[in-house]
C-alpha positions as CSV (number, residue, x, y, z in Angstrom):
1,X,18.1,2.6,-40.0
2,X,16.4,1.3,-36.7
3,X,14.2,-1.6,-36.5
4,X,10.9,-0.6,-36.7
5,X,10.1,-2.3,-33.6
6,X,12.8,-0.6,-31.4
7,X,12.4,2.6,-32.9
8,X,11.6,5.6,-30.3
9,X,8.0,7.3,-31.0
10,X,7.5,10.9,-31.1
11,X,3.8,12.6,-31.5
12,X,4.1,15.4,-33.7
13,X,1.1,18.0,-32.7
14,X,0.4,21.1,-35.4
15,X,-2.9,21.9,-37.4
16,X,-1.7,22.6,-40.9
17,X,-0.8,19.3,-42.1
18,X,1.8,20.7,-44.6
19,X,4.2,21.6,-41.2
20,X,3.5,17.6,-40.1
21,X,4.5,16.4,-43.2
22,X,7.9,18.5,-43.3
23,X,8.8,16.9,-39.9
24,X,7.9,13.4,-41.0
25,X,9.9,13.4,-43.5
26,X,12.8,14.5,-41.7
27,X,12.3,11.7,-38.6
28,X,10.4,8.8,-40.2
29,X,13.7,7.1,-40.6
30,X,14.9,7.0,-37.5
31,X,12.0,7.1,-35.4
32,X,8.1,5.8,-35.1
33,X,6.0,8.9,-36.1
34,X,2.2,9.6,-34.9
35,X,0.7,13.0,-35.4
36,X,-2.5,15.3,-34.0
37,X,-4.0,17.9,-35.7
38,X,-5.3,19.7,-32.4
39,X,-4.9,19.9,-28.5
40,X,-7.5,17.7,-27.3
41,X,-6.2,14.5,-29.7
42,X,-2.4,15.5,-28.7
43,X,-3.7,15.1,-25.1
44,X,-5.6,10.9,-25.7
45,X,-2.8,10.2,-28.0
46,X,0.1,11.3,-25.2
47,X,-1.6,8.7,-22.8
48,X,-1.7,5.8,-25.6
49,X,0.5,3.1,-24.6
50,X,4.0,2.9,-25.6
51,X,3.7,6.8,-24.6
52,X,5.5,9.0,-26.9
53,X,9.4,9.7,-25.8
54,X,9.4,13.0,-27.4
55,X,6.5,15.8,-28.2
56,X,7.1,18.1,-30.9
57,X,4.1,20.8,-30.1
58,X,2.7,23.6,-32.4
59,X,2.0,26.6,-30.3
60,X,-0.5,28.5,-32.3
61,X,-3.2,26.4,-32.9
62,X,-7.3,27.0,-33.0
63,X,-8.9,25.6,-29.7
64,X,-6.5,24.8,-27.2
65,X,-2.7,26.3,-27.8
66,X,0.3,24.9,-27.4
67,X,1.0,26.5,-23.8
68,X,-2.5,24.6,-22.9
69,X,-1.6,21.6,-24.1
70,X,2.0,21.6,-22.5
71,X,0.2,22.5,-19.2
72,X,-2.3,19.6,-18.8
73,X,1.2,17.2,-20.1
74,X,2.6,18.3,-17.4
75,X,-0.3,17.8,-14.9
76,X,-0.7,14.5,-16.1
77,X,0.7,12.0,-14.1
78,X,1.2,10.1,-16.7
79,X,3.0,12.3,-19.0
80,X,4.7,15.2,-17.3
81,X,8.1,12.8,-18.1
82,X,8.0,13.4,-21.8
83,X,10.0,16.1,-23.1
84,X,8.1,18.9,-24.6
85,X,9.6,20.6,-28.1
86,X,7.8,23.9,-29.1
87,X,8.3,24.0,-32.8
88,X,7.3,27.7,-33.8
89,X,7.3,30.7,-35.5
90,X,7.0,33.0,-32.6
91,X,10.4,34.2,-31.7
92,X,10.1,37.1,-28.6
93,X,12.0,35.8,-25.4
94,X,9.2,36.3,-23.2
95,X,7.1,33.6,-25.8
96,X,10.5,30.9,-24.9
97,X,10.4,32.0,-21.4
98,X,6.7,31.2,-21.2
99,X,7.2,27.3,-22.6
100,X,10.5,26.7,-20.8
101,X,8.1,27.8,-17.5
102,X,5.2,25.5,-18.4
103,X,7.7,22.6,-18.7
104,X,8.6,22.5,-22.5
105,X,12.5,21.7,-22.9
106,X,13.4,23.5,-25.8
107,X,12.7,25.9,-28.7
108,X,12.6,25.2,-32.5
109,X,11.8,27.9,-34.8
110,X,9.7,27.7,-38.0
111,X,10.6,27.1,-40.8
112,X,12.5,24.5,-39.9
113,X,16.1,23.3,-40.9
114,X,15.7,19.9,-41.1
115,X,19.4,18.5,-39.8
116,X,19.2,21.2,-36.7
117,X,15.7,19.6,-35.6
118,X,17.3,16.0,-36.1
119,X,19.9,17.2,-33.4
120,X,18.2,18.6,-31.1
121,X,15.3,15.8,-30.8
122,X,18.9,13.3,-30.5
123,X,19.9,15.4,-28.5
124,X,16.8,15.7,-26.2
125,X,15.8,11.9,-26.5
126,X,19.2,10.8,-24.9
127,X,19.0,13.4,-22.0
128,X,15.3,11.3,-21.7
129,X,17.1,8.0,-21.8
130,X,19.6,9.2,-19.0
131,X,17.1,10.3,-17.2
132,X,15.1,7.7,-16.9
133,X,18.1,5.2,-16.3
134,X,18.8,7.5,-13.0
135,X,15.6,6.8,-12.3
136,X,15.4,3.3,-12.3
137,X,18.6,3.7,-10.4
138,X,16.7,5.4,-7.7
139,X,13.4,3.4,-7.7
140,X,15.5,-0.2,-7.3
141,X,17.9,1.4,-4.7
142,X,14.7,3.1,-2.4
143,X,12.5,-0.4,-3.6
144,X,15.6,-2.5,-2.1
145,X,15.9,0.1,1.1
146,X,12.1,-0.5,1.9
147,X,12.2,-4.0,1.6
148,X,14.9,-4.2,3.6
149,X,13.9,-2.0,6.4
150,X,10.4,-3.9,6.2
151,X,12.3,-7.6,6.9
152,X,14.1,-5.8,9.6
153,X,10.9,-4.6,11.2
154,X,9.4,-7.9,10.6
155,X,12.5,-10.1,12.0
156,X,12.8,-8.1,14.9
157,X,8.6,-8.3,15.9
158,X,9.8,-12.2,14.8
159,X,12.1,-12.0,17.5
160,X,9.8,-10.9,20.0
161,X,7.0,-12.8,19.2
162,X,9.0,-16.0,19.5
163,X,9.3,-15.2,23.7
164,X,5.6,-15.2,23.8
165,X,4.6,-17.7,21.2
166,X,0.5,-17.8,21.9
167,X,0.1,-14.5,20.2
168,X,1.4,-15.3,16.2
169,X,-1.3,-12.7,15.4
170,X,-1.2,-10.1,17.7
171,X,1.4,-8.1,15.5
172,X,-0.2,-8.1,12.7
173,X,-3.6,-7.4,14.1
174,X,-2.6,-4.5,16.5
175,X,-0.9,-3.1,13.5
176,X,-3.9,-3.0,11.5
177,X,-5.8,-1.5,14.0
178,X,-3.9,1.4,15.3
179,X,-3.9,2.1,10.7
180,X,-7.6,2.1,11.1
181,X,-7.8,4.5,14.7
182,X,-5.2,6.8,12.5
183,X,-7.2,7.0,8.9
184,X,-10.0,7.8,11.0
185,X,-8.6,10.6,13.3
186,X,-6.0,12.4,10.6
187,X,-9.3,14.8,9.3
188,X,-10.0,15.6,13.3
189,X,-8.9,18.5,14.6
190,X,-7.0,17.4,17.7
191,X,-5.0,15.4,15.1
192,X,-4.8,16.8,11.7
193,X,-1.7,18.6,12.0
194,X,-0.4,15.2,13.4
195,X,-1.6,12.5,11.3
196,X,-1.3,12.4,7.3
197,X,-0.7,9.4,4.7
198,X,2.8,9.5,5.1
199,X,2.8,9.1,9.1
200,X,-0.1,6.5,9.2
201,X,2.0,4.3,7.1
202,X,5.0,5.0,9.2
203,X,2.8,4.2,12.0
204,X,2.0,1.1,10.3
205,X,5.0,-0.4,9.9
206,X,6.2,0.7,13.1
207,X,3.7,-0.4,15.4
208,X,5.0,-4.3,15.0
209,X,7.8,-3.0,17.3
210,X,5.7,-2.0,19.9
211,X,6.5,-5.2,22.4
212,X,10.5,-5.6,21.1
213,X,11.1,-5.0,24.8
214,X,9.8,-8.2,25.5
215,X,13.0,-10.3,24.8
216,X,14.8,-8.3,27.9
217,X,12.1,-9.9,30.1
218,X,13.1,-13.1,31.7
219,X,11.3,-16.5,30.6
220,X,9.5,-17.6,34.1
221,X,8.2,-13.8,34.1
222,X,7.1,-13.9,30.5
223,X,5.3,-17.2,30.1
224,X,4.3,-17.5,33.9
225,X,0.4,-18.9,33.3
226,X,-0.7,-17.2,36.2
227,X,-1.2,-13.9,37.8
228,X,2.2,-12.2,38.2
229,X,3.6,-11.2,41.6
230,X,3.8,-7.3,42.3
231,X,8.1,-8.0,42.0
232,X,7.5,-9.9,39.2
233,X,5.0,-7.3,37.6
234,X,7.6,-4.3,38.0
235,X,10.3,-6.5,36.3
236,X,7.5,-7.3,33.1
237,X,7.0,-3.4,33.6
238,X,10.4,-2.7,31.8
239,X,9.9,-4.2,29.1
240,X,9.3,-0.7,27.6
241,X,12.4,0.5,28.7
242,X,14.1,-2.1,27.2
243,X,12.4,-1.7,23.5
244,X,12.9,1.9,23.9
245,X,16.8,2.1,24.8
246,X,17.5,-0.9,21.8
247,X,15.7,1.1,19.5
248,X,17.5,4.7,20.6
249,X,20.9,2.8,19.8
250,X,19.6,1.8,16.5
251,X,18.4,4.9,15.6
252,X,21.6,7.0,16.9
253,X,23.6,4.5,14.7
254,X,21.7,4.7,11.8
255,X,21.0,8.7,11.8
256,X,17.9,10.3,11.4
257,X,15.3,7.6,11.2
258,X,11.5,8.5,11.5
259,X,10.1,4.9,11.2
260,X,12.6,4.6,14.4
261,X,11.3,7.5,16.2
262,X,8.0,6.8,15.8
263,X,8.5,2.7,16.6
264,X,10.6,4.2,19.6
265,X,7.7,6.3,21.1
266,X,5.2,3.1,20.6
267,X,7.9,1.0,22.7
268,X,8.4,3.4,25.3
269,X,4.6,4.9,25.6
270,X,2.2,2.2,24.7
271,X,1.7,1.4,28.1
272,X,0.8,5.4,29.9
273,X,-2.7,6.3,30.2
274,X,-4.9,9.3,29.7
275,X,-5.1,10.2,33.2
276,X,-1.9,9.9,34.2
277,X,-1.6,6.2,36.2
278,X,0.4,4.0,33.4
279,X,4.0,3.4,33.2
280,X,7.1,4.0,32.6
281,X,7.2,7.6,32.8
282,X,3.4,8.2,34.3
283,X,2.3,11.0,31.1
284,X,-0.9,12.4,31.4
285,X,-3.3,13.5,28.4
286,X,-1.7,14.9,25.6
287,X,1.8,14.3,26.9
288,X,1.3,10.9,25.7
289,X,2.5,10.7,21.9
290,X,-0.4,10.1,19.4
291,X,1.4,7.0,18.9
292,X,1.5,5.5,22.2
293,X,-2.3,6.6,22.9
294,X,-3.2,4.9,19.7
295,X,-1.4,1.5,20.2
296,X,-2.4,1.7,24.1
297,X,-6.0,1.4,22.9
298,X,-5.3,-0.9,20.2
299,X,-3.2,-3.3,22.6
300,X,-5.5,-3.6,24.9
301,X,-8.6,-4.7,22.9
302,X,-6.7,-7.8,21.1
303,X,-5.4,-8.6,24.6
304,X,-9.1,-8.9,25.4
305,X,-10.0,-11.0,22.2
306,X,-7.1,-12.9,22.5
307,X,-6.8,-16.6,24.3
308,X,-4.0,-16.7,26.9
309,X,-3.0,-19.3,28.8
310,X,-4.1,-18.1,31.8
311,X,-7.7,-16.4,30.2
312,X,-10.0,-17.1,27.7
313,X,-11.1,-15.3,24.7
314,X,-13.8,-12.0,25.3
315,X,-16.9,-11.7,23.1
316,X,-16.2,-8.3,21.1
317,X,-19.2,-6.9,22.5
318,X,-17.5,-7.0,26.4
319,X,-14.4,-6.0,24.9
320,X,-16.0,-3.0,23.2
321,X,-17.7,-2.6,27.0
322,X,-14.2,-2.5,28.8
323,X,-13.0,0.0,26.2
324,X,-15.6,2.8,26.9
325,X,-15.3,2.1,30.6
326,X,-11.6,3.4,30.0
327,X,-12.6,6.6,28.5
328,X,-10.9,9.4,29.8
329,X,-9.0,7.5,32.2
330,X,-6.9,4.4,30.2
331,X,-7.9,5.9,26.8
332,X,-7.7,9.4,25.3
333,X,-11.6,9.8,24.4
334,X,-11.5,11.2,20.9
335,X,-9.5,7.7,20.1
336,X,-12.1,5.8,22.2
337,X,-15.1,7.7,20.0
338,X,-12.6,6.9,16.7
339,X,-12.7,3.2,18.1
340,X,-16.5,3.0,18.6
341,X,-17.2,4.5,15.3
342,X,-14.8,1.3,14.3
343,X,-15.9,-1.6,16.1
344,X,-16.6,-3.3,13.4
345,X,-13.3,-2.8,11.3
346,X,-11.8,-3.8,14.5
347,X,-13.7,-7.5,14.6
348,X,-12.7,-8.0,11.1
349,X,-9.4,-7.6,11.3
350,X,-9.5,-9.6,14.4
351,X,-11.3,-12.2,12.5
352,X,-8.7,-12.1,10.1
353,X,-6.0,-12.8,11.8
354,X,-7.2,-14.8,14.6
355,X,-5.0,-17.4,16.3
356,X,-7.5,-19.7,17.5
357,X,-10.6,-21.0,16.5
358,X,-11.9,-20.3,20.0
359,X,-11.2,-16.5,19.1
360,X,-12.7,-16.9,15.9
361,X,-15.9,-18.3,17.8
362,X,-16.3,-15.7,20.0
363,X,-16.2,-13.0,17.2
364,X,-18.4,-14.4,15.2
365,X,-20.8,-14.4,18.4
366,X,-20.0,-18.0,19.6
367,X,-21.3,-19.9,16.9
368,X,-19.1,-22.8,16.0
369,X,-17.7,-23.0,12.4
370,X,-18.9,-25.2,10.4
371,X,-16.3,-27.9,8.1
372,X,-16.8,-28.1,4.8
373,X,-14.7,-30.2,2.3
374,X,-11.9,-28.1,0.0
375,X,-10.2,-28.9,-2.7
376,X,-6.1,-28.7,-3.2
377,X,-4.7,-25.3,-4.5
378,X,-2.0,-25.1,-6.8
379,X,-1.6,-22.7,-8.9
380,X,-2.3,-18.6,-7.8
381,X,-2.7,-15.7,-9.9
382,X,-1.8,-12.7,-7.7
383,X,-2.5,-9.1,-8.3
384,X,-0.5,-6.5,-6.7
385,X,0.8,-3.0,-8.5
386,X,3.0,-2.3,-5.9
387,X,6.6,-4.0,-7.0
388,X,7.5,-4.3,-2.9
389,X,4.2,-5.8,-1.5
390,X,4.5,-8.1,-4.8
391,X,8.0,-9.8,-4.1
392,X,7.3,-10.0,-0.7
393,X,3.6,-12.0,-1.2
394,X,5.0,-14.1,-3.8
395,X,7.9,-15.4,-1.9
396,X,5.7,-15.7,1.0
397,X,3.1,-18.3,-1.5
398,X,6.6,-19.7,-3.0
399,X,7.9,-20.8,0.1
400,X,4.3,-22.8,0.7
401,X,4.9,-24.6,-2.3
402,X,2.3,-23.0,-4.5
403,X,3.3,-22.0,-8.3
404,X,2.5,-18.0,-8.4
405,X,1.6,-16.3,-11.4
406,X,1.6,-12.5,-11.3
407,X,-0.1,-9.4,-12.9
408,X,0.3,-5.4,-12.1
409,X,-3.0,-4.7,-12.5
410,X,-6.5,-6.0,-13.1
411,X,-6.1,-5.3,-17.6
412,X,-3.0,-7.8,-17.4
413,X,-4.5,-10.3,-14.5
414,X,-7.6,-10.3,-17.1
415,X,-5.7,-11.4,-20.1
416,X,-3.9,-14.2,-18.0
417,X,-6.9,-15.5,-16.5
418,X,-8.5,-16.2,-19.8
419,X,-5.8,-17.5,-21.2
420,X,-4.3,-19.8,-18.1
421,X,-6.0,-22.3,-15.2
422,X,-5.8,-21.3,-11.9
423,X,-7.1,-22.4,-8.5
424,X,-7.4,-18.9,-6.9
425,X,-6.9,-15.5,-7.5
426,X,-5.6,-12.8,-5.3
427,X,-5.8,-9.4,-6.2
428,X,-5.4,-6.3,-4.5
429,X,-8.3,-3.4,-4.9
430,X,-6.5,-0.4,-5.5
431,X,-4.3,-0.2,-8.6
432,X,-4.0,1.6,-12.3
433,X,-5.5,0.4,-15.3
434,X,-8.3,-1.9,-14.2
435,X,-8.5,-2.1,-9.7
436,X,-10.0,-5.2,-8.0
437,X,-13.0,-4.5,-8.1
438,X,-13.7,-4.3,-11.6
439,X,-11.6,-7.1,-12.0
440,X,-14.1,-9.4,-10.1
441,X,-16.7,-7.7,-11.5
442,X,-15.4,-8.7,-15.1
443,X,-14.5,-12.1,-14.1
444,X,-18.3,-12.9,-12.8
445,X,-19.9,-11.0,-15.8
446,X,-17.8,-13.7,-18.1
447,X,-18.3,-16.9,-15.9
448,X,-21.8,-16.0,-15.1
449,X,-23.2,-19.2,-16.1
450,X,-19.9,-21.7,-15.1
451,X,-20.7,-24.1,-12.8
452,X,-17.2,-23.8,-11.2
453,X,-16.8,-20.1,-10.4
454,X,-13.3,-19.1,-10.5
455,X,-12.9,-18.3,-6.5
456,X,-11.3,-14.5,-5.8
457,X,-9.8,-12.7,-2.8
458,X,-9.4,-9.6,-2.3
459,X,-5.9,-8.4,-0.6
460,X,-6.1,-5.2,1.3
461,X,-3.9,-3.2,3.4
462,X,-6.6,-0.1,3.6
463,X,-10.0,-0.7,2.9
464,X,-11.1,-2.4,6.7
465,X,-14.9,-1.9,6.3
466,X,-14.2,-4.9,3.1
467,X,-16.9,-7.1,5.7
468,X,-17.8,-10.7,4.9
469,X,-20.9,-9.4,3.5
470,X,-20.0,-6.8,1.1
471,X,-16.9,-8.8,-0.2
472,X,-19.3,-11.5,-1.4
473,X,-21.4,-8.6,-3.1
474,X,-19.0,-7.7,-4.6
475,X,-18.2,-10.7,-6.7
476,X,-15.1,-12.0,-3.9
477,X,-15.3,-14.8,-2.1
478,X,-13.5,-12.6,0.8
479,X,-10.9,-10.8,1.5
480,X,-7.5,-10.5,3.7
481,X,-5.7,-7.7,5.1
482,X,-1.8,-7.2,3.5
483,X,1.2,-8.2,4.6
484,X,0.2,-11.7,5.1
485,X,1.3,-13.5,7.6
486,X,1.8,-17.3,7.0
487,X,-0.4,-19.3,9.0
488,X,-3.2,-16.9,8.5
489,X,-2.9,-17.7,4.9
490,X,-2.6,-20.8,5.1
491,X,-5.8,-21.0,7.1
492,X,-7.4,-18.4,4.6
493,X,-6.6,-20.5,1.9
494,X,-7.5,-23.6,2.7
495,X,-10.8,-22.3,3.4
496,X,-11.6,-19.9,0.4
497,X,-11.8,-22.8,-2.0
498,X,-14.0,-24.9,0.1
499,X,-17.8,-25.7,-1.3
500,X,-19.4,-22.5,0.4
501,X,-18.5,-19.3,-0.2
502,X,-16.2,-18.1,3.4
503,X,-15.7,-14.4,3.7
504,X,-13.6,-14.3,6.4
């Protein structure tokens, strides 16, 4: 007999109790047995956590059938994985046919022979546990291929960052912003058949690439604080060249890659304009991949935020000026209207991941910011469903020497926080269970009278209208765009805990 606590569960669903007990009593020694009497309580209880590993499912029932029931299992997200057993006493082929199509894995007729159902739901349940071995297989292998392929992305931007070391946030803002141009084209219909979830997020993690190029370009050239000579210009010039031919090797070496093509294009075509007068290959209008007119738009903005050795920092409002002066010549104009509609998802992000405190300044309209006195963090909870973006945060936090704390979801960061101390709380918005938002929500509703308000940021990689002013309405103290990069949050850090509430 098998401990009660490791025993496998199996929902038994039939309305004539007599049939439920029959198959109780054949199972209840080797399994954990829960039973429905109908379709709608088969349906709750299959989502009740453990979920079943087996269904044994009544067809003919009053209400909703067996077929019905086996159809919304398997349009659940949730619990289209658990093997579906008719147990019946219908017996034409076209009535197995009709379950086997719907999802169910096997037949067993009524009545029942108690040793054959024993076998087959052995049988069944260890196919299950194969099955969802392979599984895990696959998720950890494709988990340890996108983590890897994200450091490579991120050590090679690194690498090019490092030859022009006054823009540490350039990557991660012009990254952010060509996401936001992208969300807010894909439903156009210049673009639509160009632009879905799956190639914004390519284009996300490619675009960090765009400037690779730049470690081909010769020091004096590349850090030279003053205009560049017309020579020295056409040498700076090939810098797109460069990122594009390193990048074609890659990809020919490593086979079809379309994170590679697309961080190929950026490389090579982030630097043509609309009409025709950029460089390398001088592309006009559509010519130019989505990619490149995207990040050509995007790169040009932060460069005009941005503090430079040889420039200043722009107010957003005359950076927002030069950008519609480029319409239709620099900038495709459908991605110059996306970027108006955006101008303010565009200063947040900038404020998010501004170098300087000059930049900071001059987004915020040139009003200086004000010190205030913080205390020391130790101890974060973070909040994060996705396994990848988790690792990768909490090494980042580990490696500042903070002790990190982690939850899947806003139900399990809940529990924690009542039970445990902490300084801060980081939590992502979108995730199963319980998302950030409610979380904060919760968290307020139960310190509503504490003196010492437990402080909360919320970690986003989508939501770019999150402003200063609807974070802190929302129960957060602010909020910072994902993947972090380290002396942002530092600097965000340092600053969420201080004695006013900072939303940037």
């Amino acid at each position: 007999m098998v401990d009660n606590a490791n025993k496998q569960k199996i929902l038994i669903v039939d309305d004539t109790p007599e049939n439920i007990q029959i198959l109780m009593e054949t199972l209840k020694d080797d399994y954990k047995i829960v039973a429905a009497i109908n379709g709608e309580k088969a349906l709750k209880m299959a989502e009740m956590i453990p979920l079943p590993d087996i269904i044994l499912l009544d067809i003919m029932m009053p209400g909703m059938d067996g077929y019905e029931v086996c159809n919304r299992l398997k349009d659940n997200e949730k619990t289209r994985g658990i093997p579906v057993v008719f147990i019946t006493a219908l017996s034409e082929e076209e009535d197995e046919a009709k379950g086997l199509a719907l999802g169910a894995v096997d037949y067993i007729a009524k009545p029942i022979n108690p040793e054959l159902v024993k076998a087959r739901v052995r049988n069944h349940l260890e196919l299950k546990d194969y099955r969802d071995h392979l599984e895990k297989l696959v998720e950890e292998r494709t988990r340890e291929v996108m983590l890897t392929q994200a450091i490579m992305i991120e050590s090679l931007a690194t690498l090019a960052e490092y030859r022009d070391p006054e823009t540490g946030g350039h990557i991660k803002r012009t990254q952010n912003y060509v996401k936001a141009l992208a969300q807010h084209l894909k439903d156009h219909p210049r673009f639509r058949n160009e632009l879905n979830d799956e190639t914004i997020e390519l284009l996300y993690i490619s675009a960090p690439l765009h400037d690779v190029g730049k470690v081909g370009v010769r020091d004096h050239i590349l850090m030279k604080p003053g205009k560049l000579t017309d020579e020295e210009f056409e040498i700076m010039k090939k810098h797109t060249n460069f990122g594009h031919d390193a990048l074609h090797i890659t990809e020919q070496k490593l086979g079809k890659s379309t994170f590679l093509r697309y961080a190929r294009e950026i490389a090579f075509t982030h630097q043509e304009k609309w009409d025709g007068s950029g460089y390398p290959q001088g592309l006009k209008g559509d010519k130019i991949p989505i990619s490149g007119r995207l990040m050509a738009l995007a790169d040009v903005y932060d460069a005009l935020i941005s503090k430079r050795v040889y420039k200043p920092p722009f107010p957003h409002e005359k950076a927002v000026s030069i950008i519609m002066e480029g319409k239709e010549t620099h900038f495709d104009p459908d991605v110059v209207d996306a970027f108006i509609a955006l101008e303010n998802t565009f200063r947040n992000i900038a404020l998010t991941f501004a170098d300087f405190e000059e930049e900071r300044q001059m987004l915020e309209g040139g009003k200086p910011i004000e010190a205030k006195d913080c205390k020391r963090i130790e101890k974060i909870l973070l909040v994060e469903d996705s396994e990848i973006n988790l690792e990768i945060m909490q090494s980042q936090l580990v490696s500042l020497g903070y002790q990190v704390d982690t939850a899947m979801n806003g139900k399990e960061a809940l529990i924690k926080f009542q039970k445990r101390k902490y300084d801060i709380i980081l939590t992502d918005l979108e995730m199963p269970e319980m998302n950030g938002y409610a979380l904060a929500a919760e968290i307020r509703r139960i310190e509503e009278n504490s003196k010492e308000p437990m402080p909360i940021l919320a970690v986003t990689a989508s939501d770019f209208d999150l402003t200063k002013e609807r974070a802190i309405s929302l129960g957060f103290n602010g909020y910072m765009l994902k993947p972090f990069e380290i002396n942002v949050l530092e600097k965000k850090l340092a600053s969420i805990v201080c004695a006013k509430r900072d939303g940037l």
